[in-house]
Backbone atoms as SQL, in Angstrom:
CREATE TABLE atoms (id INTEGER PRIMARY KEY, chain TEXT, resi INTEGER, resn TEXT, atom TEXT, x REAL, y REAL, z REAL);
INSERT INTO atoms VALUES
  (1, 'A', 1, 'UNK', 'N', -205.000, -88.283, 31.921),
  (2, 'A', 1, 'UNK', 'CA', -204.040, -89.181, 31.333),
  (3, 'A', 1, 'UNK', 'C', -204.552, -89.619, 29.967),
  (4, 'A', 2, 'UNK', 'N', -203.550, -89.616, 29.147),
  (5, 'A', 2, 'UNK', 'CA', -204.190, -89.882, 27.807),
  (6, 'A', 2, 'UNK', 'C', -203.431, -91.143, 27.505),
  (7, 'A', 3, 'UNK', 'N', -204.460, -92.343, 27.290),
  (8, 'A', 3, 'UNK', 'CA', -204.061, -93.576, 26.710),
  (9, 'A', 3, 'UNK', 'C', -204.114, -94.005, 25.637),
  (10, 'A', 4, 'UNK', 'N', -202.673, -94.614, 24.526),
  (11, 'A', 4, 'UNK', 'CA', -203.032, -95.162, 23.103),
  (12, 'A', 4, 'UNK', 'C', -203.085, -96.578, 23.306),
  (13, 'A', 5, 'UNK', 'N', -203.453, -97.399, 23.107),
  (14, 'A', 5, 'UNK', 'CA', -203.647, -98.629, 22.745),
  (15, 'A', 5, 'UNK', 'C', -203.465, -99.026, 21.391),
  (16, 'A', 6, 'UNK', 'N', -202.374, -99.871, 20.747),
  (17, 'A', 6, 'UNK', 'CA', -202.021, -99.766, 19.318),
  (18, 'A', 6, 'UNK', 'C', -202.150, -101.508, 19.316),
  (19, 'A', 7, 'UNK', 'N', -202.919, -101.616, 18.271),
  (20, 'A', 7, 'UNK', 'CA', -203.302, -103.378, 17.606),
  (21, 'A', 7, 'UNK', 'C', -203.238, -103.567, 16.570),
  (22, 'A', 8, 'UNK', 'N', -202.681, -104.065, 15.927),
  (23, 'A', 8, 'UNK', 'CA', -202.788, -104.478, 14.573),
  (24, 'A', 8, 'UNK', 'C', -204.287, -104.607, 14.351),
  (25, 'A', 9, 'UNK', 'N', -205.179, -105.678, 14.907),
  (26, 'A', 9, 'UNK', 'CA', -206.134, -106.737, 14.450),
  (27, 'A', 9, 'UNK', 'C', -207.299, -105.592, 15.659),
  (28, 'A', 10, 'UNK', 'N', -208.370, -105.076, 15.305),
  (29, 'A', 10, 'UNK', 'CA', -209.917, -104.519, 15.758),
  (30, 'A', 10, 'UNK', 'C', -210.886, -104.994, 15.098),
  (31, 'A', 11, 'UNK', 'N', -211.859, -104.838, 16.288),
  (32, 'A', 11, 'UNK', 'CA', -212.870, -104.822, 15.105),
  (33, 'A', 11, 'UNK', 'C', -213.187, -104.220, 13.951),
  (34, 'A', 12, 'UNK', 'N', -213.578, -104.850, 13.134),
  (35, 'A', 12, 'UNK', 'CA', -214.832, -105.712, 12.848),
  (36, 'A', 12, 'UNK', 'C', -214.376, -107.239, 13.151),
  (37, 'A', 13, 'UNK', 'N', -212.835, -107.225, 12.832),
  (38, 'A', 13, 'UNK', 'CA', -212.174, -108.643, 12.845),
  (39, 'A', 13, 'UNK', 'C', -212.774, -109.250, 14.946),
  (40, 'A', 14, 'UNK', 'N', -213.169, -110.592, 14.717),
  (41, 'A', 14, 'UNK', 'CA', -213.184, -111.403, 15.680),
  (42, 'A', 14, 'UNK', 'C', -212.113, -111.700, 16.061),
  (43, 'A', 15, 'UNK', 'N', -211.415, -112.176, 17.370),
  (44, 'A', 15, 'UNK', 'CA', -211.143, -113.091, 17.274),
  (45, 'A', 15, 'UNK', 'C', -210.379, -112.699, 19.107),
  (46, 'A', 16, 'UNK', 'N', -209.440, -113.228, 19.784),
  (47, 'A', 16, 'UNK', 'CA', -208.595, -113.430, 20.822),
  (48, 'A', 16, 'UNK', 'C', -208.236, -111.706, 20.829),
  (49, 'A', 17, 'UNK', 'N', -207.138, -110.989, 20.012),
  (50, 'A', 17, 'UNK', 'CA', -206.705, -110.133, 20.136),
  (51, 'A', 17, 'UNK', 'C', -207.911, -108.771, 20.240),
  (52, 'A', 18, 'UNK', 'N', -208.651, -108.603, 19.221),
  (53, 'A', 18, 'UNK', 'CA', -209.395, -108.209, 19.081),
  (54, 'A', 18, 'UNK', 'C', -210.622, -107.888, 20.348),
  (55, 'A', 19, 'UNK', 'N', -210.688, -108.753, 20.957),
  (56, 'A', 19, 'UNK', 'CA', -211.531, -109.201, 21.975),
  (57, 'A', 19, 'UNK', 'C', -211.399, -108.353, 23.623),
  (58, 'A', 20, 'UNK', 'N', -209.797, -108.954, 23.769),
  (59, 'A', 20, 'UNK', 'CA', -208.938, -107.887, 24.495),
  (60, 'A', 20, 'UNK', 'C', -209.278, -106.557, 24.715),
  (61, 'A', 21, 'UNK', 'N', -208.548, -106.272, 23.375),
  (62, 'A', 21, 'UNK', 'CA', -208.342, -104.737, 23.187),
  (63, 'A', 21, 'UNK', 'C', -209.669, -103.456, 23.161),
  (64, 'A', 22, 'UNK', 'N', -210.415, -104.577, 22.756),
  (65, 'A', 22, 'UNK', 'CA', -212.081, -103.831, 23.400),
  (66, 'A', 22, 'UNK', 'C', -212.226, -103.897, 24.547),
  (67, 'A', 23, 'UNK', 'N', -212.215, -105.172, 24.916),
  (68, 'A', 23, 'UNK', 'CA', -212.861, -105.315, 26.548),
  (69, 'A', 23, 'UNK', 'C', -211.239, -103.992, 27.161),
  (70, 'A', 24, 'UNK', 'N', -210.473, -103.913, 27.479),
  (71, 'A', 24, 'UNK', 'CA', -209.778, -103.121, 27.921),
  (72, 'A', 24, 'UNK', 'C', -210.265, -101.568, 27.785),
  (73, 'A', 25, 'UNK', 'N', -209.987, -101.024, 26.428),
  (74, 'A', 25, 'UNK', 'CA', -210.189, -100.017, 26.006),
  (75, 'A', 25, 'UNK', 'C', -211.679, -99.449, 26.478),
  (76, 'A', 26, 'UNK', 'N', -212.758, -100.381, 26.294),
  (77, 'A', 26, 'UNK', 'CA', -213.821, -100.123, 27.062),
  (78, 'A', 26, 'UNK', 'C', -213.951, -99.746, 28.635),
  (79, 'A', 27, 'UNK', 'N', -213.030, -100.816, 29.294),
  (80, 'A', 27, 'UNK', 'CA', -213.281, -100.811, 30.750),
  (81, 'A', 27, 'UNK', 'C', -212.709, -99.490, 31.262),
  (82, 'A', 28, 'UNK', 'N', -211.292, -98.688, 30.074),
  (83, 'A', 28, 'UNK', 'CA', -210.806, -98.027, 31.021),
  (84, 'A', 28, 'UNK', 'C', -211.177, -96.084, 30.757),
  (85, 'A', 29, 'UNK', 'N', -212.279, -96.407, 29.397),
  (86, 'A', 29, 'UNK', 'CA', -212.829, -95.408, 29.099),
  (87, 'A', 29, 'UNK', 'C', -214.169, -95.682, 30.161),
  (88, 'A', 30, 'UNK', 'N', -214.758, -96.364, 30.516),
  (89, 'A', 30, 'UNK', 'CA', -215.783, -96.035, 31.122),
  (90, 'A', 30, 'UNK', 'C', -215.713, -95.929, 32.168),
  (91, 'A', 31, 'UNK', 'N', -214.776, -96.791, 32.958),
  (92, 'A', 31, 'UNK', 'CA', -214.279, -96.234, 34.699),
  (93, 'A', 31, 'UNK', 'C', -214.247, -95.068, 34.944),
  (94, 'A', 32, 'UNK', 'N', -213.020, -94.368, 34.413),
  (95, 'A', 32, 'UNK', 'CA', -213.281, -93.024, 34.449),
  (96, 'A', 32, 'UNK', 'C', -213.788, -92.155, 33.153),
  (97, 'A', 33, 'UNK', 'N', -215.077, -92.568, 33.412),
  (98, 'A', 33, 'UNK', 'CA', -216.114, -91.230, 32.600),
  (99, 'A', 33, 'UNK', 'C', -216.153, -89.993, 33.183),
  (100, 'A', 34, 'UNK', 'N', -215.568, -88.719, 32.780),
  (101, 'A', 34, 'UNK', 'CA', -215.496, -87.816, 33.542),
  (102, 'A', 34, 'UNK', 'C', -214.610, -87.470, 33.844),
  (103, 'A', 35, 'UNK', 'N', -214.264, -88.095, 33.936),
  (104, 'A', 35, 'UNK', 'CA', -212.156, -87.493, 34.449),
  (105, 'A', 35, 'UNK', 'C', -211.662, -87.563, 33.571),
  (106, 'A', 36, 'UNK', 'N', -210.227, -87.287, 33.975),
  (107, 'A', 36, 'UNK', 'CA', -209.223, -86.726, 32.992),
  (108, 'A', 36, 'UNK', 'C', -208.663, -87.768, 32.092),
  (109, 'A', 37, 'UNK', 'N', -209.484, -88.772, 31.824),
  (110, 'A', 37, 'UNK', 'CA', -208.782, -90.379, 31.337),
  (111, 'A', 37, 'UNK', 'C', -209.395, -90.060, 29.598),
  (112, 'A', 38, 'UNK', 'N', -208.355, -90.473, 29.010),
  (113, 'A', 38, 'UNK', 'CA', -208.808, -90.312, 27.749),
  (114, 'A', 38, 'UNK', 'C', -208.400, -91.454, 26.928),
  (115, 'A', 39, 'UNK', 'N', -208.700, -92.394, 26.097),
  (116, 'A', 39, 'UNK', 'CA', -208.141, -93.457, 25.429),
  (117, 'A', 39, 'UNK', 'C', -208.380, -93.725, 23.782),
  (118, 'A', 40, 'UNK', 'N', -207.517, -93.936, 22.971),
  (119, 'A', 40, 'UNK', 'CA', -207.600, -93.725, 21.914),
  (120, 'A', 40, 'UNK', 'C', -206.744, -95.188, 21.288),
  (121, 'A', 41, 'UNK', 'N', -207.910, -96.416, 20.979),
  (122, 'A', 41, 'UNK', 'CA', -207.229, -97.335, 20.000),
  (123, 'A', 41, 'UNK', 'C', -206.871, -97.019, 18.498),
  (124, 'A', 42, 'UNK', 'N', -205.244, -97.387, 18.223),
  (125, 'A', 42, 'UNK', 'CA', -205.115, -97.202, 16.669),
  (126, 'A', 42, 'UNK', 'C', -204.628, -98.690, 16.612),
  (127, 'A', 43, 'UNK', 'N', -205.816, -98.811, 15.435),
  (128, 'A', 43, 'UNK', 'CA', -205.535, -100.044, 14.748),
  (129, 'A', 43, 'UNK', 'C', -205.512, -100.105, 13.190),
  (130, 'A', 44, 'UNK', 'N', -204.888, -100.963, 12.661),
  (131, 'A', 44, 'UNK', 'CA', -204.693, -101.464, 11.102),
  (132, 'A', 44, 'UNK', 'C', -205.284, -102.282, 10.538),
  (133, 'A', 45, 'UNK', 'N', -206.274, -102.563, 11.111),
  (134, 'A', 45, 'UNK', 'CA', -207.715, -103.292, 10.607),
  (135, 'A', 45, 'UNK', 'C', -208.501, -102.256, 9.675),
  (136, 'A', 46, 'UNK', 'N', -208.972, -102.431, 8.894),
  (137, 'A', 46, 'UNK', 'CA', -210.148, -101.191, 8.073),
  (138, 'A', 46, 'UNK', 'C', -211.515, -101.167, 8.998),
  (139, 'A', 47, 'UNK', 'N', -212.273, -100.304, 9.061),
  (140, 'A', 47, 'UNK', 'CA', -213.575, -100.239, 8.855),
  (141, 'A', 47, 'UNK', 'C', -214.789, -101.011, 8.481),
  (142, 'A', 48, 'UNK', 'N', -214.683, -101.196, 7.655),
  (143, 'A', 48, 'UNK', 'CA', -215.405, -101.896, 6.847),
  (144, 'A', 48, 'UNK', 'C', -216.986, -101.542, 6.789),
  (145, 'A', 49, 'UNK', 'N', -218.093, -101.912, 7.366),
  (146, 'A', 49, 'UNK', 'CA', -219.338, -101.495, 8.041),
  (147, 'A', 49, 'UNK', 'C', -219.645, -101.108, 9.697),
  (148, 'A', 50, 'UNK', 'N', -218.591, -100.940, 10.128),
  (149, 'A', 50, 'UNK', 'CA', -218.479, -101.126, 11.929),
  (150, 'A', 50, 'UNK', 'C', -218.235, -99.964, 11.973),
  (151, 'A', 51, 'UNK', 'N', -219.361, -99.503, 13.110),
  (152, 'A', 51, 'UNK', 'CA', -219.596, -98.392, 13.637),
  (153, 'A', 51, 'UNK', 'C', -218.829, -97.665, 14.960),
  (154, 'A', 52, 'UNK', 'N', -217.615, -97.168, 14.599),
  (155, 'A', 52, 'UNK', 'CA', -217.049, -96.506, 15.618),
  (156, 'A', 52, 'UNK', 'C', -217.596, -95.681, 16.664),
  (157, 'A', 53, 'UNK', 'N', -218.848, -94.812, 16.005),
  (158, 'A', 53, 'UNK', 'CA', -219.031, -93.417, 16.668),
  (159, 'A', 53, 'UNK', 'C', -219.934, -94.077, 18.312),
  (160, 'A', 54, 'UNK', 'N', -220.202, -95.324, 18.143),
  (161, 'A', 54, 'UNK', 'CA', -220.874, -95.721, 19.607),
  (162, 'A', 54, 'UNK', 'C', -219.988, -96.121, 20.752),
  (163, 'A', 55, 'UNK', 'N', -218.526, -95.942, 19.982),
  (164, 'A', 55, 'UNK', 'CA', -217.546, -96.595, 21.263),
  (165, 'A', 55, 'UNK', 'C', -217.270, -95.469, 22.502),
  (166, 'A', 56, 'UNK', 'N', -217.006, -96.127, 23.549),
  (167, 'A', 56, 'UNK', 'CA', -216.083, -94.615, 24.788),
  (168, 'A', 56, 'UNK', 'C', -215.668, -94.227, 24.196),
  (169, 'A', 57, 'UNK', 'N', -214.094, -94.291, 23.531),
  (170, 'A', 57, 'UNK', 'CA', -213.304, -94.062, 23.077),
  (171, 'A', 57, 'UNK', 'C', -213.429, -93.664, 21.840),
  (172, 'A', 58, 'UNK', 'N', -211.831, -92.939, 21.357),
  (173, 'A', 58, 'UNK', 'CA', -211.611, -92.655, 19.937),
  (174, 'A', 58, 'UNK', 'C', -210.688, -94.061, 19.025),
  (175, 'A', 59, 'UNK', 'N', -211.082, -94.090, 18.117),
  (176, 'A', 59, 'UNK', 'CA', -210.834, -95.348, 17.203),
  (177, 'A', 59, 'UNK', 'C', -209.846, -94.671, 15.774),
  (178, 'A', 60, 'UNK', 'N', -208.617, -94.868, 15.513),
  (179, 'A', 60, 'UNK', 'CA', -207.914, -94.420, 14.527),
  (180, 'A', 60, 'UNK', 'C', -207.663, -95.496, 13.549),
  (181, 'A', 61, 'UNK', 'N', -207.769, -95.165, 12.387),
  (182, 'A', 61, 'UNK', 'CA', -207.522, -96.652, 11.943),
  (183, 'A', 61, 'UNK', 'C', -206.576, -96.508, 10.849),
  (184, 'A', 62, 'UNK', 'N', -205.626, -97.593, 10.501),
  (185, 'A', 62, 'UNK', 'CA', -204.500, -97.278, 9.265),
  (186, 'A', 62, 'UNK', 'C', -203.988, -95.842, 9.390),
  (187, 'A', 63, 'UNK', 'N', -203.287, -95.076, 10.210),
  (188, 'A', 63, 'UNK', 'CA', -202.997, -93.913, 9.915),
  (189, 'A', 63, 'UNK', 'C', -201.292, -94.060, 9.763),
  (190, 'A', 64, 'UNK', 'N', -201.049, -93.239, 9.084),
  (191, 'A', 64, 'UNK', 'CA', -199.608, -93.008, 7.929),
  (192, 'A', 64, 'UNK', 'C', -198.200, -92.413, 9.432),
  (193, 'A', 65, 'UNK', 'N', -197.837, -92.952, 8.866),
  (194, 'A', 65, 'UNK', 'CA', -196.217, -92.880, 10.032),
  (195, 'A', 65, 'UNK', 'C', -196.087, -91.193, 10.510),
  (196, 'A', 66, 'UNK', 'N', -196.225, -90.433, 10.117),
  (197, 'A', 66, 'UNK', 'CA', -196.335, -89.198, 10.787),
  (198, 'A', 66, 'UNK', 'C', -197.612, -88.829, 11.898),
  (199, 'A', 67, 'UNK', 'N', -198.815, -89.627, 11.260),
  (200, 'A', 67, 'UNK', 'CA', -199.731, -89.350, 12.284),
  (201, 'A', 67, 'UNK', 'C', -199.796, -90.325, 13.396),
  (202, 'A', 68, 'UNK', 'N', -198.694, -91.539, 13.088),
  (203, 'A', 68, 'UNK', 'CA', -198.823, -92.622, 14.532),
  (204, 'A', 68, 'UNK', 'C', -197.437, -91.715, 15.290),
  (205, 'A', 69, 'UNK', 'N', -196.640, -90.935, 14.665),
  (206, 'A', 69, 'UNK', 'CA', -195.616, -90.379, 15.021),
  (207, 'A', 69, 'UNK', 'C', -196.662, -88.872, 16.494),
  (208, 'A', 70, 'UNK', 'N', -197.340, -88.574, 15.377),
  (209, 'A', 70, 'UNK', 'CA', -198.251, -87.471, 16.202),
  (210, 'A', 70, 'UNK', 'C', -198.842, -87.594, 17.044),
  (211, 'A', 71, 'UNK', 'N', -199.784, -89.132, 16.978),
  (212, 'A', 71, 'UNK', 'CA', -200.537, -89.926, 18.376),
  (213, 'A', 71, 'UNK', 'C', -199.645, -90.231, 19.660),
  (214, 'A', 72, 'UNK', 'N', -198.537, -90.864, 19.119),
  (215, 'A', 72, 'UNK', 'CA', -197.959, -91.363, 20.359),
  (216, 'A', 72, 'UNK', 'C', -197.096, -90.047, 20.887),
  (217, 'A', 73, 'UNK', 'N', -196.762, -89.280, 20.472),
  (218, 'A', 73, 'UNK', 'CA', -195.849, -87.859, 21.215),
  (219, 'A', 73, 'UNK', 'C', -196.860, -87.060, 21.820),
  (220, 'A', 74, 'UNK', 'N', -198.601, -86.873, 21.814),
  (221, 'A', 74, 'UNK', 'CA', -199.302, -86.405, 22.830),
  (222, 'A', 74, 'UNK', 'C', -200.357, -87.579, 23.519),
  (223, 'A', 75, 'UNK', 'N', -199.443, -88.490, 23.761),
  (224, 'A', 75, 'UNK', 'CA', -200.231, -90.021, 24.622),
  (225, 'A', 75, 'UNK', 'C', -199.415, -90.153, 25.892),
  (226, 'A', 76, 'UNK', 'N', -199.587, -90.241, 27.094),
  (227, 'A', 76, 'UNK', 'CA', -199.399, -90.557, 28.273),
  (228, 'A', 76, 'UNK', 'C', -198.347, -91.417, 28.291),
  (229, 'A', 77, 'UNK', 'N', -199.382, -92.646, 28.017),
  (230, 'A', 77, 'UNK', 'CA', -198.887, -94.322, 28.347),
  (231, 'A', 77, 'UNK', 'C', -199.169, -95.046, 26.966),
  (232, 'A', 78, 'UNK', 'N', -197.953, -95.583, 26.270),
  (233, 'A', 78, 'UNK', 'CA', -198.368, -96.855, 24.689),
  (234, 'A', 78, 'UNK', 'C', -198.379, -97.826, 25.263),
  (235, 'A', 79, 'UNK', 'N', -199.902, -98.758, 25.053),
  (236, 'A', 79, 'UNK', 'CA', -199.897, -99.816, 25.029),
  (237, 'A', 79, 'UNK', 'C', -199.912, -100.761, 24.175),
  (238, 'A', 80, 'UNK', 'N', -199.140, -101.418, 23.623),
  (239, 'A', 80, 'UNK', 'CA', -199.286, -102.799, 22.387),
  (240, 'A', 80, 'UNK', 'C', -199.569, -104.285, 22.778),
  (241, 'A', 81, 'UNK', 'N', -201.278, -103.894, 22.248),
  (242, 'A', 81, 'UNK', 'CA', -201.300, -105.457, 21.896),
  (243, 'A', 81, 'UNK', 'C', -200.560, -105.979, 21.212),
  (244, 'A', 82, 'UNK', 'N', -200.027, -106.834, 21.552),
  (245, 'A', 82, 'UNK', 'CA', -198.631, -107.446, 20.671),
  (246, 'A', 82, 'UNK', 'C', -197.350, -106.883, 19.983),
  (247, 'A', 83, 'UNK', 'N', -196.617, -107.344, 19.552),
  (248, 'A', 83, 'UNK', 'CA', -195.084, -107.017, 19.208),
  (249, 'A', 83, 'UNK', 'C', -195.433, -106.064, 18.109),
  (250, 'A', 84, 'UNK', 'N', -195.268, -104.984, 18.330),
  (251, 'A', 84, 'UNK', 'CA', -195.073, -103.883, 16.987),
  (252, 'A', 84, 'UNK', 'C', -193.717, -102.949, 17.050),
  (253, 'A', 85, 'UNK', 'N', -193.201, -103.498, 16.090),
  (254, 'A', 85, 'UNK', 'CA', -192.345, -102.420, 16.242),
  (255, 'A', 85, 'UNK', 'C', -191.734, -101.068, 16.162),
  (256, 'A', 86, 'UNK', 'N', -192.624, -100.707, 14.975),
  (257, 'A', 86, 'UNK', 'CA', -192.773, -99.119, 14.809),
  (258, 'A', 86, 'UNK', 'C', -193.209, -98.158, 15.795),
  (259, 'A', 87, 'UNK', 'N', -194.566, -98.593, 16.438),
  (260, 'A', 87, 'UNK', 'CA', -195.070, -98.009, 17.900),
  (261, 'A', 87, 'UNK', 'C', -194.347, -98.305, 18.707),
  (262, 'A', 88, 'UNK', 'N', -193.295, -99.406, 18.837),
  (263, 'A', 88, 'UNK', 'CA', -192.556, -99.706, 20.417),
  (264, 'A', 88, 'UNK', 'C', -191.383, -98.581, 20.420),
  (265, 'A', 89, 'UNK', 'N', -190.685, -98.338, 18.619),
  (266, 'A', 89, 'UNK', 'CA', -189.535, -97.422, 18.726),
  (267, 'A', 89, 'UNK', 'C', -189.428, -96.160, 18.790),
  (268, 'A', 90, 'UNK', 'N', -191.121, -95.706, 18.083),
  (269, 'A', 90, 'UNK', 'CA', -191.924, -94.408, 18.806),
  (270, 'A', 90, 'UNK', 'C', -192.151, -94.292, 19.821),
  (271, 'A', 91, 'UNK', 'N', -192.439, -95.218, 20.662),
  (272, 'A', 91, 'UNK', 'CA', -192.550, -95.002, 22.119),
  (273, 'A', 91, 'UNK', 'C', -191.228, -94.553, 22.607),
  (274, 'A', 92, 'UNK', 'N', -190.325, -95.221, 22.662),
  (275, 'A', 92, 'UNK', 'CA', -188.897, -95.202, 22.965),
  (276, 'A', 92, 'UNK', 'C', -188.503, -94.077, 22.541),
  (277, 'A', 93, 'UNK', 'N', -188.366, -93.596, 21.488),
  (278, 'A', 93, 'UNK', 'CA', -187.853, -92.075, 20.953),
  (279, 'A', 93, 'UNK', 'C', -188.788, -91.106, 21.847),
  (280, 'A', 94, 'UNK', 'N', -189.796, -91.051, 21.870),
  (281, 'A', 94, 'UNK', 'CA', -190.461, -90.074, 22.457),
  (282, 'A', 94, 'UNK', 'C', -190.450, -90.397, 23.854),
  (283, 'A', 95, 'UNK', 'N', -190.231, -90.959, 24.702),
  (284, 'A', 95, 'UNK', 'CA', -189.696, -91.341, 26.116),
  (285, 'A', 95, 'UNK', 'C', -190.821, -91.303, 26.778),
  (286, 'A', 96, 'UNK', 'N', -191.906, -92.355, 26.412),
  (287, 'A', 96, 'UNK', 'CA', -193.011, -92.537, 26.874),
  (288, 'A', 96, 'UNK', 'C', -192.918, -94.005, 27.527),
  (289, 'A', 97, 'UNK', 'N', -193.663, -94.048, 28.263),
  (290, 'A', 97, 'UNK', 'CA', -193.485, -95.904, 29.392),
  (291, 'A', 97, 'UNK', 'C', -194.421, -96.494, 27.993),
  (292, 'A', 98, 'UNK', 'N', -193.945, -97.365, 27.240),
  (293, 'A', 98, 'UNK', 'CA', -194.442, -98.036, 26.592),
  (294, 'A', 98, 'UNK', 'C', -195.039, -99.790, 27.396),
  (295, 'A', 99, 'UNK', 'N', -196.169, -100.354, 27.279),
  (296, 'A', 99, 'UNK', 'CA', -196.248, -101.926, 28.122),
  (297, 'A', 99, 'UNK', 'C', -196.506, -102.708, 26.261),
  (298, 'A', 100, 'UNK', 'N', -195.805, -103.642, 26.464),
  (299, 'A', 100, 'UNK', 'CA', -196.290, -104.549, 25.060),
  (300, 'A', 100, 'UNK', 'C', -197.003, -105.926, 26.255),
  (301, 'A', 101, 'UNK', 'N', -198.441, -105.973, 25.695),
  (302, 'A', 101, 'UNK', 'CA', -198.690, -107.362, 25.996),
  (303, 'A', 101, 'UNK', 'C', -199.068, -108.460, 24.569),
  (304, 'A', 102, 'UNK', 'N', -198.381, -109.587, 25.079),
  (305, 'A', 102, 'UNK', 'CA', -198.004, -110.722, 24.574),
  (306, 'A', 102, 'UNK', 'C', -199.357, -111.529, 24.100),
  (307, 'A', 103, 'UNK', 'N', -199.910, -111.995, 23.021),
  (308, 'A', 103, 'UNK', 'CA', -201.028, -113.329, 22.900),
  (309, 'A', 103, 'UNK', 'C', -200.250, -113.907, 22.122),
  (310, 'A', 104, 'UNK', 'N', -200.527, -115.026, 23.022),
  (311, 'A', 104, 'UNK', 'CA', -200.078, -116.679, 22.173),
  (312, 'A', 104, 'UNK', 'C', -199.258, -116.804, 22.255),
  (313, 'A', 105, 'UNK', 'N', -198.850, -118.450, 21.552),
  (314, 'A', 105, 'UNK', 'CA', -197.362, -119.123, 22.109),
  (315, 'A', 105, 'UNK', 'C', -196.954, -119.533, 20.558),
  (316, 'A', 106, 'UNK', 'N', -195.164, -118.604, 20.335),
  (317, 'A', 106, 'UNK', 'CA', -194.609, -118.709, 19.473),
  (318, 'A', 106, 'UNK', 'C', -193.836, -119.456, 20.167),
  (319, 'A', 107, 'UNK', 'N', -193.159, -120.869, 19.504),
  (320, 'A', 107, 'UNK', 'CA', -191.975, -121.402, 19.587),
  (321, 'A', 107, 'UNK', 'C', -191.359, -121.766, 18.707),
  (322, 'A', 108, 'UNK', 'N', -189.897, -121.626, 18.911),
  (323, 'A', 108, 'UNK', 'CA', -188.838, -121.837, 17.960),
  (324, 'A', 108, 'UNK', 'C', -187.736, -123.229, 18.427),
  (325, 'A', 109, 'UNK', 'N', -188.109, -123.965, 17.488),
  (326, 'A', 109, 'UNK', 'CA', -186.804, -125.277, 17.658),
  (327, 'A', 109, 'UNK', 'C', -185.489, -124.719, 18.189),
  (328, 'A', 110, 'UNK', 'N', -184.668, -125.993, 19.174),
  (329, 'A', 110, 'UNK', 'CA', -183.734, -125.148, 19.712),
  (330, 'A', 110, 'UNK', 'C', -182.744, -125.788, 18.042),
  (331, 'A', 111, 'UNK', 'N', -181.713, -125.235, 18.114),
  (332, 'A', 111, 'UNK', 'CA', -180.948, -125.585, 16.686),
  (333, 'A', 111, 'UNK', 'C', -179.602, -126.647, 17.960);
């Protein structure tokens, strides 16, 4: 099974979201080490000095609308940390089970 995990916010950035999407991406590359589980975070965070090549996983970063077009049409299952909408309507076009999970509390005045 091949898993994308799509975040805006990775490391190097700290913080709530960030935090997540490692601890996940970690747990579900190393459970199954060996098997057919494969997981690949793309995020829009840069680089910066942070060292990808020690993670389970594969790490994509900023890549251009044809290649998030290319990730998600040979990915299993899209997962979004948070509301994206370009990956949610790629998911949808390509008829993949997309899950969006939610951080934090937006509220809006009732009018």
């Amino acid at each position: 099974m091949r898993i994308l995990i799509y975040s805006h916010a990775f490391a190097p950035q700290i913080g709530g979201v960030e935090t997540n999407v490692m601890n996940l991406a970690r747990g579900l590359a190393e459970r199954d080490r060996g098997k057919a589980v494969s997981v690949t975070v793309v995020a829009q965070s840069e680089k910066k000095d942070f060292d990808d090549s020690g993670l389970p996983f594969a790490v994509v970063r900023r890549p251009g609308i044809t290649q998030l077009w290319k990730l998600i049409r040979k990915s299993d299952v899209i997962h979004l940390a948070g509301p994206a909408m370009v990956p949610l309507v790629f998911g949808l076009l390509a008829r993949k089970p997309v899950v969006v999970e939610h951080h934090g509390y937006q509220a809006a005045p009732r009018w």
